[in-house]
LOTOR-47182 format. One line per 3 residues: for each residue x, y, z of N, C-alpha, C. Coordinates in steps of 0.2 Angstrom, whole numbers. Last residue first. Layout:
N
X,Y,Z,X,Y,Z,X,Y,Z ~ ...
***
This chain:
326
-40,-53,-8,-40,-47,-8,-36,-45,-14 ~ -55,-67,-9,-46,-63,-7,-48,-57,-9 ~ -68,-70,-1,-66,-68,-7,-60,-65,-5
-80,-80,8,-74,-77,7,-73,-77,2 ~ -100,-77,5,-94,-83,2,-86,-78,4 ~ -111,-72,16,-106,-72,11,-98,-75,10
-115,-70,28,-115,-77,26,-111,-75,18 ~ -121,-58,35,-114,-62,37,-112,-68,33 ~ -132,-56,32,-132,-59,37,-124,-62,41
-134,-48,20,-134,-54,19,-134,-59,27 ~ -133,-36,25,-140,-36,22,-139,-43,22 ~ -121,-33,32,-126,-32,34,-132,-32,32
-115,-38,21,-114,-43,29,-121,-38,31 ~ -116,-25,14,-115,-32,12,-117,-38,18 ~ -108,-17,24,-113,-17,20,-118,-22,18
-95,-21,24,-99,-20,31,-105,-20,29 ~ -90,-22,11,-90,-27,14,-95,-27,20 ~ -91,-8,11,-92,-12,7,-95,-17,8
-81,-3,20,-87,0,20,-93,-5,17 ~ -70,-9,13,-73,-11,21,-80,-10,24 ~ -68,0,2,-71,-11,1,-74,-13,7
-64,11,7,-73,10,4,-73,1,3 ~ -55,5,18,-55,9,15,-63,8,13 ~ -52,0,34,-49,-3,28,-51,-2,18
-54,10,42,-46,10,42,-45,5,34 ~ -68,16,45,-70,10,41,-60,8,39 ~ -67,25,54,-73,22,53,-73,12,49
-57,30,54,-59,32,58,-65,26,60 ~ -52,33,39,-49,30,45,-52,27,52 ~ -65,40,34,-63,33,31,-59,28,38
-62,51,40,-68,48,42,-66,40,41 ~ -50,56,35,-51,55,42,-59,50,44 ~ -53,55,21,-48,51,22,-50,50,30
-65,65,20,-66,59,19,-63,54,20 ~ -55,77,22,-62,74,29,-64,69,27 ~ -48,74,10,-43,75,16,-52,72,21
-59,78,1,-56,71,1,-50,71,8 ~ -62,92,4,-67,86,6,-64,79,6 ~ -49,97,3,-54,98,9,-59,93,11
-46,96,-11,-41,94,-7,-45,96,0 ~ -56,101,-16,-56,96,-17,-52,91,-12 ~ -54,116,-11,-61,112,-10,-60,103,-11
-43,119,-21,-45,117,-13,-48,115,-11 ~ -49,117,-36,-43,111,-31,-42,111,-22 ~ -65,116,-36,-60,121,-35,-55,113,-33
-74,102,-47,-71,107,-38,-66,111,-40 ~ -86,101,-54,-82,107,-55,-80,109,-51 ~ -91,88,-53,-94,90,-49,-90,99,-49
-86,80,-62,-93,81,-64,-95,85,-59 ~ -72,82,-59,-74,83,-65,-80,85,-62 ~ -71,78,-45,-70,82,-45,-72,86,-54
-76,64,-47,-81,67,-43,-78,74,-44 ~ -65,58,-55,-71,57,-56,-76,63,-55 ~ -54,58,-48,-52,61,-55,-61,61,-57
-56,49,-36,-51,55,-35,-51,59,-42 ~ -60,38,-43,-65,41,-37,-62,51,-37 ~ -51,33,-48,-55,34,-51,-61,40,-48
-43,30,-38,-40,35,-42,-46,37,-47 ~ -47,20,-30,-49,27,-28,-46,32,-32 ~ -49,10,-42,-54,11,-40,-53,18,-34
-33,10,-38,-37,10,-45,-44,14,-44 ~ -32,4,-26,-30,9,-29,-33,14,-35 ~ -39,-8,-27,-41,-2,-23,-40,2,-25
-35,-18,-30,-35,-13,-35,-40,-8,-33 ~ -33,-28,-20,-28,-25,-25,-29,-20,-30 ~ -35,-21,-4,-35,-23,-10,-33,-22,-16
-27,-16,9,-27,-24,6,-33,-25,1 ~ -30,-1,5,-22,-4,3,-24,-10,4 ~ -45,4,-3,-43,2,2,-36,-1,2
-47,20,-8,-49,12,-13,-48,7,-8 ~ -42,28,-1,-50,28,-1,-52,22,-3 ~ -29,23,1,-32,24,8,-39,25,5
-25,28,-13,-24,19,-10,-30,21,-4 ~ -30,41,-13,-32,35,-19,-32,32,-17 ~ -21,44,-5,-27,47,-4,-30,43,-8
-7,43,-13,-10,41,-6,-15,39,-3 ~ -9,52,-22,-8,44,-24,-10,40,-18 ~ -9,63,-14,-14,65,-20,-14,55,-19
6,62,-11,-1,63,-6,-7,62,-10 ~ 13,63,-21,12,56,-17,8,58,-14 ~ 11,77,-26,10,70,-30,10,61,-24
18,82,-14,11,82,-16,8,78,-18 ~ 31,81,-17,29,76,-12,20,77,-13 ~ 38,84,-33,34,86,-26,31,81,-22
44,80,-45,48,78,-37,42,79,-31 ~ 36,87,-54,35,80,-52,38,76,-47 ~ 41,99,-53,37,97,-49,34,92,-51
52,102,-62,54,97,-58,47,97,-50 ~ 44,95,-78,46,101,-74,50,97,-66 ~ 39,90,-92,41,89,-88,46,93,-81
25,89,-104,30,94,-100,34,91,-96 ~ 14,86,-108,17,88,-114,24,93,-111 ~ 3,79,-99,6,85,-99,11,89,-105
1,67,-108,-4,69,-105,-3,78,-103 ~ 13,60,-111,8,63,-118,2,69,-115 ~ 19,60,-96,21,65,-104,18,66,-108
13,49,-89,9,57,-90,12,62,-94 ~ 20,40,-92,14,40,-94,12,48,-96 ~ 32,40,-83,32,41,-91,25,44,-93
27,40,-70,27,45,-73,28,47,-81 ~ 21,26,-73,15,30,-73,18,37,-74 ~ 34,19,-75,31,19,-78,25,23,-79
39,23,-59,43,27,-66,39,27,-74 ~ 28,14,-53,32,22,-52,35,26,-58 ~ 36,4,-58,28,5,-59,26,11,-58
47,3,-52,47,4,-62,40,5,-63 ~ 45,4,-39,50,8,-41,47,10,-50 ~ 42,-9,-32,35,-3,-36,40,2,-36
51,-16,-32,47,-19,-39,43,-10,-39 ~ 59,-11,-24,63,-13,-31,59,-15,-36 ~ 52,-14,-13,55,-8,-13,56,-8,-22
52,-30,-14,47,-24,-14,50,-18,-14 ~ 67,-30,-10,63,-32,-17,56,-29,-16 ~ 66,-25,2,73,-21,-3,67,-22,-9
60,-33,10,59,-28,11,60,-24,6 ~ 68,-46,9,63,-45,5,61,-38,4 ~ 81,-42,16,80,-43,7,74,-42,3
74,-38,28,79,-34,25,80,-35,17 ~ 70,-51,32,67,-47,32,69,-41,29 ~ 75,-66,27,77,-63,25,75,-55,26
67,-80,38,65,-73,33,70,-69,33 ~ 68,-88,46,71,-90,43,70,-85,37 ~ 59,-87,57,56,-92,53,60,-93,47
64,-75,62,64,-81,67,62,-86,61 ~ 57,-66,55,65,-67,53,67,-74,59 ~ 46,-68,56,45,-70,50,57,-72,48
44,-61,70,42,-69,68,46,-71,62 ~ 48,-48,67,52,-54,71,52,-61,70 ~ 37,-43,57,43,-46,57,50,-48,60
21,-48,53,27,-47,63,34,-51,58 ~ 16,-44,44,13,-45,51,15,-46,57 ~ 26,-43,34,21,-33,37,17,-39,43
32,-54,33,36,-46,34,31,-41,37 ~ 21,-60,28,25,-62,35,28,-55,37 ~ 21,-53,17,14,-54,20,16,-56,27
33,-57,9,30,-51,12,27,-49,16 ~ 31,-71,6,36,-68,13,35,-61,14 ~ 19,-72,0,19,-74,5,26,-72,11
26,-65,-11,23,-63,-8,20,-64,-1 ~ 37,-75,-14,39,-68,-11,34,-63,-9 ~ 28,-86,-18,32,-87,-11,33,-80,-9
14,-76,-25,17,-81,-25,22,-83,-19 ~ 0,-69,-25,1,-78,-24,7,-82,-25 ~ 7,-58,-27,6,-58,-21,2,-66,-21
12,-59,-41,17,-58,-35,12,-61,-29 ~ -2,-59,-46,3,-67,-48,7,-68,-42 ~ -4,-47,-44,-10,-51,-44,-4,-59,-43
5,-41,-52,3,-38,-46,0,-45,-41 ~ 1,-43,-64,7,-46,-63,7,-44,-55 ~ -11,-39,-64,-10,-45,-67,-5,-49,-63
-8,-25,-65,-13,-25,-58,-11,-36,-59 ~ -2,-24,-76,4,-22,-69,-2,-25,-65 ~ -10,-25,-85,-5,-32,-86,-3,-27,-80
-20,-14,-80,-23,-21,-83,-17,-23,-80 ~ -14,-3,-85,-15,-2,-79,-17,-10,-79 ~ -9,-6,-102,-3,-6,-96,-7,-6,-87
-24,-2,-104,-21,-10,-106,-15,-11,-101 ~ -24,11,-100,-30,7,-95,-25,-1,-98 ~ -14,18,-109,-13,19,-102,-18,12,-98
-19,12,-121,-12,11,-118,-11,11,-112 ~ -33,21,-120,-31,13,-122,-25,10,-120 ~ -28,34,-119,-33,29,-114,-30,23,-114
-22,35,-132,-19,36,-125,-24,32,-119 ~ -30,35,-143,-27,28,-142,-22,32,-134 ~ -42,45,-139,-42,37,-137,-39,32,-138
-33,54,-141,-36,56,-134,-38,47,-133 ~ -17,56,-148,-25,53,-149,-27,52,-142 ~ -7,56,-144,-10,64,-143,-15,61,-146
1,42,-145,-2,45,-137,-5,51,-138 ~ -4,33,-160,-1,38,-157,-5,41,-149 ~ 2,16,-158,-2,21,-156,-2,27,-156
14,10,-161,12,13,-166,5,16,-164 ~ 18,7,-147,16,0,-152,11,5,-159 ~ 15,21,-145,19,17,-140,16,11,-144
23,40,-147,19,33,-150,20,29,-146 ~ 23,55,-149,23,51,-146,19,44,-147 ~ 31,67,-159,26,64,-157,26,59,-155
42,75,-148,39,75,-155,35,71,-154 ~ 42,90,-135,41,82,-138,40,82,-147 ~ 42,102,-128,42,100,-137,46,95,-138
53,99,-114,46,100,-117,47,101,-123 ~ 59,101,-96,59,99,-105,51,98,-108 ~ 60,116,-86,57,105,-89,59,109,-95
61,129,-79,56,126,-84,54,119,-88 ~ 71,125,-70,63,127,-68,58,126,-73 ~ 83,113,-80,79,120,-74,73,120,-74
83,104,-87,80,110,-91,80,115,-84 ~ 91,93,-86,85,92,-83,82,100,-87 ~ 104,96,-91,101,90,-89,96,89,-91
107,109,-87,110,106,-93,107,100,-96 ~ 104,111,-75,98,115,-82,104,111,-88 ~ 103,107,-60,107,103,-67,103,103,-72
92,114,-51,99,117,-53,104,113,-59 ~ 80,105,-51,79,114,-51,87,116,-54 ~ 85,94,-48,81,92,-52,82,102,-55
90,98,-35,96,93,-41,93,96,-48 ~ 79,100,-27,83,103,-29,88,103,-34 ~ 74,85,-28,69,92,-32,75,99,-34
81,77,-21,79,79,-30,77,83,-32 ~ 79,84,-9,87,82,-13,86,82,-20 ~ 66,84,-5,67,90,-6,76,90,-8
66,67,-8,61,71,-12,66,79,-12 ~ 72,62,5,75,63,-1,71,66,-5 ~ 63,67,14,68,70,14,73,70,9
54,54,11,51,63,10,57,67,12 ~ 63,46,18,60,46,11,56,54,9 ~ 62,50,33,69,50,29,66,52,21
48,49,36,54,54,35,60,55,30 ~ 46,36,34,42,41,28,47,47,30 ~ 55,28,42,56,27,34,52,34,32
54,36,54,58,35,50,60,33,44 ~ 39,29,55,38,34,55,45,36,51 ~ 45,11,48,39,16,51,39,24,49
62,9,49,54,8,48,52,12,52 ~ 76,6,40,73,11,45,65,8,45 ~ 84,0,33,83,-3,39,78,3,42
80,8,22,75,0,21,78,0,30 ~ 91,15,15,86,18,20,80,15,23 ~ 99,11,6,102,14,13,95,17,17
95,4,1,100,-1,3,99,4,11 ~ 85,9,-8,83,4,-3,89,2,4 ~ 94,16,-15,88,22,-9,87,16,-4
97,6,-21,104,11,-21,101,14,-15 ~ 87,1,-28,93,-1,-25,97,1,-20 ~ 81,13,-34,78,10,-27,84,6,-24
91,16,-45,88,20,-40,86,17,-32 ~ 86,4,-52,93,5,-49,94,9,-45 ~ 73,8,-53,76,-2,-51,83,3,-50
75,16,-63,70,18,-56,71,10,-53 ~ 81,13,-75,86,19,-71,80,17,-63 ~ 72,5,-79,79,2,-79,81,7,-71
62,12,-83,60,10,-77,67,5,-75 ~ 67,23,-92,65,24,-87,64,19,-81 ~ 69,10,-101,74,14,-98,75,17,-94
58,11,-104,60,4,-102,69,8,-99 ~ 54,22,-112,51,21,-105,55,13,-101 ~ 63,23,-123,63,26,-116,58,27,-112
57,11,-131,64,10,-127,65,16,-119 ~ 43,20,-132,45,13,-130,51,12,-127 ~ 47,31,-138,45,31,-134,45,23,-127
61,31,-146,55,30,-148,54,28,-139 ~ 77,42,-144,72,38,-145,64,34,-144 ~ 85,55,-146,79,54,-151,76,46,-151
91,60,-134,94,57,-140,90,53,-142 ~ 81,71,-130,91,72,-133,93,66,-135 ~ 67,66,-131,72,74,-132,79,76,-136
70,52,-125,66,56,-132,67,62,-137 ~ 77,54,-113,79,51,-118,73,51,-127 ~ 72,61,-107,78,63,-109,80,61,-116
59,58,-104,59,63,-107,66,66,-107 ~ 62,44,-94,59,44,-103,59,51,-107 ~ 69,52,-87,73,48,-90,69,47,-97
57,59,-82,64,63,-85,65,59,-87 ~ 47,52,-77,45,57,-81,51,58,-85 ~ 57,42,-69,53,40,-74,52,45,-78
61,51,-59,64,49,-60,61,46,-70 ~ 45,55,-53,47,60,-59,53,56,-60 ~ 42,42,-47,38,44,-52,43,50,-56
54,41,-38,53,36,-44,49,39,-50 ~ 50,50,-30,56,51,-34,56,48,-39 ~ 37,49,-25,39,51,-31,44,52,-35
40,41,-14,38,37,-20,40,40,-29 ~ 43,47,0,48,49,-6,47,44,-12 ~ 33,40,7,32,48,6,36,49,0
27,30,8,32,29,8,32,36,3 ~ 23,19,25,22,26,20,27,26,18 ~ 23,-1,23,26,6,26,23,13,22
15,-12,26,13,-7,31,18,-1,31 ~ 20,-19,15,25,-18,21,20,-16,26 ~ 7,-18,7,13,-24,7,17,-25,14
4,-6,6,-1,-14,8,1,-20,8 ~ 13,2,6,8,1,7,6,-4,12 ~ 21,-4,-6,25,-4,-1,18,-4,6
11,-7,-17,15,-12,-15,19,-9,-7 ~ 7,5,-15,2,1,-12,6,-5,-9 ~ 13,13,-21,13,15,-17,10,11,-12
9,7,-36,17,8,-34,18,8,-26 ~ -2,11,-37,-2,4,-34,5,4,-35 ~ -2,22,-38,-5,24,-33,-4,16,-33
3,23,-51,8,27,-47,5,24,-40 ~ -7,18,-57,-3,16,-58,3,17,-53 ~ -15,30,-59,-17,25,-55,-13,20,-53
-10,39,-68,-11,41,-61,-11,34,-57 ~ -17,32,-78,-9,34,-77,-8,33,-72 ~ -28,32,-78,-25,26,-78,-19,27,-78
-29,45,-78,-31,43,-72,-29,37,-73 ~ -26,49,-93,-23,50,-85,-24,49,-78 ~ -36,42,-97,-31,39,-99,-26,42,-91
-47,51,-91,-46,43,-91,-41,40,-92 ~ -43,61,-100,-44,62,-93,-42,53,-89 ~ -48,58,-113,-41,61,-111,-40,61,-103
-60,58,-113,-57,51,-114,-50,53,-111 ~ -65,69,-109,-66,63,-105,-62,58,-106 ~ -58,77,-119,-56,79,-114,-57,71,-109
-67,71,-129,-58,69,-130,-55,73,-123 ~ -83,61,-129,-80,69,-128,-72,68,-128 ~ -87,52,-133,-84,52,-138,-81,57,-136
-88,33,-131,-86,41,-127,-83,45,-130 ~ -87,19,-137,-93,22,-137,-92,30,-133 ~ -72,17,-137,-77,17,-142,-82,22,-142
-67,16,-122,-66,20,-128,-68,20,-136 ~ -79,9,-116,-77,17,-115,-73,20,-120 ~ -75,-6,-122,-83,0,-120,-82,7,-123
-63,-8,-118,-63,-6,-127,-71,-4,-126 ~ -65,-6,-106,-61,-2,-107,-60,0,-115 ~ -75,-18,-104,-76,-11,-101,-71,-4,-106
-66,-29,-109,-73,-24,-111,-76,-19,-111 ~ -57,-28,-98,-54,-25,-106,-61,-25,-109 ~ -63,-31,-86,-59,-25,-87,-60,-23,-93
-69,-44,-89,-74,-38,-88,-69,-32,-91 ~ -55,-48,-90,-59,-51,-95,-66,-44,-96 ~ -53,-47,-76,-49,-45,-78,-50,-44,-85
-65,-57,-70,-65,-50,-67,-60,-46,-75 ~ -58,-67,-73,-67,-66,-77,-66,-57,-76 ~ -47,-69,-66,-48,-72,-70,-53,-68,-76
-53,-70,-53,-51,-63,-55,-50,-65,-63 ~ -62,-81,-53,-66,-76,-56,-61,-68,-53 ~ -50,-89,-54,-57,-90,-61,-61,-83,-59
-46,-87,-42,-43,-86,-46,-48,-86,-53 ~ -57,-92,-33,-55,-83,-33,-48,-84,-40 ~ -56,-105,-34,-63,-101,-37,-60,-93,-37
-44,-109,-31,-46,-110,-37,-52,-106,-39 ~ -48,-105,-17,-41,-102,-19,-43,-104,-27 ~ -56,-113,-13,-60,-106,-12,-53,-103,-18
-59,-127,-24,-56,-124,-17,-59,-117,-18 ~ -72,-138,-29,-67,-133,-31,-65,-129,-25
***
C-alpha cells in the first residue's frame, strides 16, 4: 500500500474519530454556556480555514478576509429579517453574494503580492466598514440588525445550545473534507506550484493569476459561511464584523495550529476559545500572551504547534517515523 493510499484511509478514520468525538461532546456535556461556546468556536474556525486557504495555500495574508466574513453575517441577516427567509436559503446566498465579491476584490487586487496584497486588502476592510456604518437603510447603522426569528438549519433549532454545536462542528467536518479533496486535487497541485515559485509554475504553463483568483474565490463562501454562523451565537449583526480584528484573532489561530496543516486551524481555534475559558482571561491579557506565543511560535517552531509536534516526536522516536501529509 503507498504512503498516499495509507494517509487517505487514516484521514479517512481521522474524520470518523471527528463525528464521534463531536456526537461524544454533545451528548455527554451538559453545561449550555460550554456547549454554546463550542458551537462558536466551530464557527469561528471555519473563518480561520478560509484564511488558511489563502494562507497556506498562496503564502499570502489576507488582512481584508473579514469582508467576506461580515459580507456573510448581513447577507444571511438581510435576508431572514427583511424578506423572511429560512435560514438555509440565506446562508447559501450569503455565500453566493461572498464568491461574487471575491471576483470582483480578486480581479482587481490578486496582481499584487505579498506585503501589497495584505495592505491593499486591509484597506478595503476601513471602505466596508464605513458603507457598512452609513447605508442605515440596509444595513441598520451602528446598531446592526437584530430580533431574528427563530433560527433553524435542517430543522435544528440554532438557540438550542446542542443543536447549534452540532451544526456548527458537522458544517466544520464536510468544509475541512472538501478542503481535504481540493488540495489532492490538479488545482491543488497548481496552487502548491503557485506558493513555491511562481515563476516556475508560469514557465510550466500556470495560469498564475487564475489560480490565484480561484482560491481567492473558494475561501470567500467559507468566510461568509462562519460569519452566518455566528448569528445564532451573537443574535446581532453590527458593522464590527468588518473589523480587521476579527481576522487577527483567525490569524492567530491558523499561525498557532500550524498553515501547512490542514486543520491546524481548527485545532488553534480550539486552543484560542479553550484556555481563555478555563483560565478567566481578561481580553487583554489574552490578546498579550497569545500575540508572545505567536512570536515565539515564529521564531522557534515558523511551522506552528504540529512543528513543535513533529520536533518532539523525532526527538523521542529517533527520526524514524512514518511520513504523514499535511
Amino acid at each position: 500500500m503507498s504512503s498516499t493510499r495509507a494517509f487517505r484511509i487514516n484521514g479517512a478514520h481521522l474524520i470518523v474519530a471527528w463525528l464521534l468525538v463531536i456526537a461524544a461532546f454533545g451528548t455527554l456535556v451538559s453545561n449550555p454556556f460550554v456547549v454554546t461556546l463550542a458551537g462558536y468556536t466551530s464557527a469561528f474556525a471555519l473563518f480561520a480555514l478560509s484564511i488558511n486557504v489563502m494562507l497556506g495555500g498562496l503564502g499570502e495574508v489576507p488582512l481584508g478576509q473579514c469582508v467576506f466574513f461580515g459580507l456573510g453575517a448581513y447577507a444571511a441577516a438581510i435576508g431572514m429579517k427583511s424578506f423572511g427567509l429560512p435560514f438555509e436559503l440565506a446562508l447559501l446566498i450569503a455565500m453566493a453574494v461572498s464568491i461574487a465579491a471575491a471576483a470582483v476584490i480578486g480581479a482587481l487586487t490578486l496582481k499584487l503580492t505579498g506585503a501589497y496584497f495584505s495592505i491593499v486588502s486591509w484597506g478595503l476592510t476601513g471602505v466596508v466598514l464605513v458603507a457598512a456604518m452609513n447605508l442605515e437603510h440596509v444595513t441598520g447603522g451602528p446598531l446592526g440588525i437584530f430580533g431574528f426569528p427563530t433560527i433553524t438549519f435542517a430543522g435544528v433549532d440554532l438557540s438550542e445550545p446542542r443543536g447549534y454545536f452540532l451544526v456548527c462542528a458537522v458544517l466544520l467536518v464536510a468544509t475541512v473534507v472538501v478542503l481535504a479533496a481540493v488540495r489532492d486535487s490538479r488545482f491543488g497541485a497548481a496552487i502548491e506550484s503557485v506558493r513555491q515559485n511562481p515563476h516556475l509554475a508560469r514557465s510550466m504553463g500556470v495560469d498564475v493569476f487564475r489560480q490565484r483568483l480561484k482560491a481567492f474565490m473558494l475561501s470567500a463562501p467559507i468566510a461568509a459561511m462562519a460569519g452566518a454562523l455566528c448569528i445564532p451565537y451573537t443574535q446581532i449583526v453590527t458593522p464590527e464584523v468588518f473589523a480587521v480584528s476579527n481576522t487577527v484573532d483567525a490569524l492567530l489561530m491558523v499561525l498557532l495550529g500550524g498553515s501547512r496543516l490542514l486543520v491546524g486551524p481548527v485545532i488553534g481555534a480550539m486552543i484560542f476559545s479553550i484556555i481563555p475559558y478555563f483560565f478567566n482571561m481578561d481580553p487583554n491579557v489574552r490578546i498579550l500572551i497569545f500575540s508572545s506565543a505567536i512570536i515565539l511560535i515564529m521564531i522557534f517552531a515558523p511551522g506552528g504547534l504540529h512543528q513543535l509536534m513533529s520536533a518532539v516526536a523525532d526527538r523521542f522516536t529517533g527520526g524514524r517515523r512514518a511520513p504523514s501529509g499535511t
